[in-house]
C-alpha angles and dihedrals in degrees: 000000000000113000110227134219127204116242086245139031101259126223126262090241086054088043093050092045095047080052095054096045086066107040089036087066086062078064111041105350125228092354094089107041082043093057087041099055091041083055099041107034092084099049107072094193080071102058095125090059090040101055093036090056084047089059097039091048097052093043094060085041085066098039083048089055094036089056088057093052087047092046090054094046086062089090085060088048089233099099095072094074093035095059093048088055089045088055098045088038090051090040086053102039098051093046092060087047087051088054094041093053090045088057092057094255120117114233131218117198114234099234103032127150090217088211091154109061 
């Protein structure tokens, strides 16, 4: 996977906000990068956070409809397993996202529904 810089240096401040879009979903899920991106979609000079919120929105997006589909696999009993993988696999993702932000590159997720475009 391609790793992906921004057409300009961002700020601390953008860099701080794009960070905070990711690590905030361990927390409350797809509420913060949502209100972020609500806030931040209209100001281009705010296109990293913008784009970062995007990625971290549609990604919980997809977490949010893969647990469904886990939920409803219990009864197979596979979806116990499933949705354990689907925890770690969403911790560790957006931890690296997290880093990766905080490093000035914007990160794509490597399964993502982009929903939000």
């Amino acid at each position: 996977m391609p790793e992906e810089y921004p057409l300009f240096t961002p700020t601390s401040d953008d860099k701080v906000m794009a960070m905070l879009s990711h690590l905030l979903t361990l927390v409350c899920g797809f509420v913060a990068p949502l209100i972020i991106w609500l806030i931040k979609k209209d100001d281009p000079s705010a296109s990293f956070v913008t784009e970062n919120a995007k990625e971290s929105l549609n990604f919980q997006i997809t977490v949010f409809i893969l647990s469904i589909i886990c939920v409803i696999l219990i009864f197979v009993l596979i979806g116990i397993l499933l949705i354990w993988a689907l925890g770690i696999a969403d911790l560790v993702l957006v931890i690296i996202a997290a880093v990766r932000v905080n490093e000035g590159k914007l990160y794509r997720y490597p399964f993502n529904f982009r929903l939000i475009k």
